[in-house]
N, C-alpha and C positions, 0 to 999 in steps of 0.2 A: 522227705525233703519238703516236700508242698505245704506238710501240715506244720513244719518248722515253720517257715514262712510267715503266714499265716496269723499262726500263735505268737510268734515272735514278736514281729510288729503290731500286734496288739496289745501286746503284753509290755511292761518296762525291762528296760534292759541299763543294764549298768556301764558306764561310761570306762573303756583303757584309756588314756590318752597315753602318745609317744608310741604306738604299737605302728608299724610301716605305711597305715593307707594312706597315708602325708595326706593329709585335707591342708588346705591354705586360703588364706583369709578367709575364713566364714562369717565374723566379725563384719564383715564389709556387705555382705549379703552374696557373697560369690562361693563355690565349691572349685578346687582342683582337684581330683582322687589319684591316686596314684592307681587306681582300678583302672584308667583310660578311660577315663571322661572327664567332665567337666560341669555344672552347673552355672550359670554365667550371670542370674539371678534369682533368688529367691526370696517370697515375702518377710517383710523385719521380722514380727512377731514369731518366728521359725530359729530354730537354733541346731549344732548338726551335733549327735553323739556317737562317736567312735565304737564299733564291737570289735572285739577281739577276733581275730581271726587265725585261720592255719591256712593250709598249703591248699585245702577241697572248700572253705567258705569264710568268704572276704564280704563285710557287710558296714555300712553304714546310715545312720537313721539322721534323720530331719522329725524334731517334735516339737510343737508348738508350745511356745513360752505362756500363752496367756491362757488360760481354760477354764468353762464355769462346769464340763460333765468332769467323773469320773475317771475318766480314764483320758490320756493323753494323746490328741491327733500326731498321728505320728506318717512320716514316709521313711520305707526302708529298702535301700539299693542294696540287691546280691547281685553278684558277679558268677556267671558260670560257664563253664568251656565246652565248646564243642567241636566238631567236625565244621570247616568252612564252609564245606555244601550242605549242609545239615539242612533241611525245612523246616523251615520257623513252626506250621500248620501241626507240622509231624512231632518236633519239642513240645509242645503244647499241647498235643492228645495225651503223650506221653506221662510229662508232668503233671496233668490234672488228672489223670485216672482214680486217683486214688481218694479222693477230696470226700467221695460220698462215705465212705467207711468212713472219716472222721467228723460226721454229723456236716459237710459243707455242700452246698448248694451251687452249680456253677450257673452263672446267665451272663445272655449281654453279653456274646462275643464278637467283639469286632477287630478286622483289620482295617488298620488303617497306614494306607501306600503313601510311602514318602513323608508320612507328616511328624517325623522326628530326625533330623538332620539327615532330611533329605531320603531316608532308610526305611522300609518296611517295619510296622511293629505291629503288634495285638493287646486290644486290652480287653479284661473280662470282668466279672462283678463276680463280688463272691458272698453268699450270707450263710450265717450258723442258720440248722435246721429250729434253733431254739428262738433265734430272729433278739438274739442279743449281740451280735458281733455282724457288722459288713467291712467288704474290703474292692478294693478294683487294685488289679493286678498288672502291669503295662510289661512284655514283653519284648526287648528293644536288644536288634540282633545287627551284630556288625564283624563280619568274618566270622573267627570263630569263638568270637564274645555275644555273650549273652547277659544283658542286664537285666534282673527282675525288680520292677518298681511296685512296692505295696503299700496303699494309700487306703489306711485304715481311721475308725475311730469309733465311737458308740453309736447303735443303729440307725438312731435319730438327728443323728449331727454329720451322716459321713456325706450329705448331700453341701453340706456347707464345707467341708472339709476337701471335697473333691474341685470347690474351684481355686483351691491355694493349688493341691495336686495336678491339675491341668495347666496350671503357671510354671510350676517347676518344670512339669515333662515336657512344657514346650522350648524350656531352655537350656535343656539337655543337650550337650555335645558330646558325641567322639573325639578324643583328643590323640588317640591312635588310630588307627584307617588302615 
């Protein structure tokens, strides 16, 4: 699942529209998800693309409209369920365990209390051992939701891409509670 992730959002991904995550107005520079949450703004130059999803992985991406690398800044919201007492600390050993077998690097783990609507989350960095791919991954847990935020882009651009990505996750709402 981690190295889905990962690859995922770095990778392109092909647009469903009309598939259930009701996004609404993004046009406007706002997200509603039908995932329970909410994005309330986001930078223009960002635009949001729909993945298809089933019943175990509901996903949508944010990827930037204007680019001079490669490959396209992208942020991608998964959704995933848990136990309500779950430990965030303890999801997070969990899901990253496996990162090294697929050539990935973990650093730079932080928590940070309260600083996403008001709620515990964690975010970590991630780089390929080949040091062409980086990512920071934001952990953002509320009951027994768990949103993964992956703020990716080419190795030398994600430092410029991480402060569109700290604009977003600071405007990140729970819209269910």
């Amino acid at each position: 699942m981690a190295f889905f992730i990962f690859f995922s959002s770095y990778g392109y991904s092909m647009p469903h529209p009309g598939n259930s995550l009701a996004l609404s107005q993004p046009q406007l520079g706002s997200i509603f998800s039908g995932m329970g949450f909410k994005i309330k703004n986001f930078p223009s130059d960002w635009t949001t693309t729909e993945i298809a999803h089933n019943s175990n992985s509901q996903q949508i991406d944010l990827v930037k409209t204007v680019t001079t690398n490669q490959s396209q800044p992208r942020i991608s919201f998964k959704l995933d369920t848990i136990s309500k007492q779950a430990d965030l600390n303890l999801y997070l050993k969990k899901y990253i365990k496996d990162y090294n077998q697929y050539g990935l690097e973990v650093s730079n783990i932080q928590t940070r209390k309260g600083s996403v609507a008001n709620l515990d989350n964690i975010s970590i960095d991630i780089t390929s051992k080949n040091k062409k791919a980086r990512s920071r991954q934001y952990f953002l847990k509320n009951n027994e939701k768990i949103v993964i935020a992956s703020c990716s882009s080419d190795f030398e651009e994600l430092e410029a891409t991480l402060v569109d990505c700290e604009k977003v996750i600071e405007n990140f709402q729970w819209t269910q509670i």
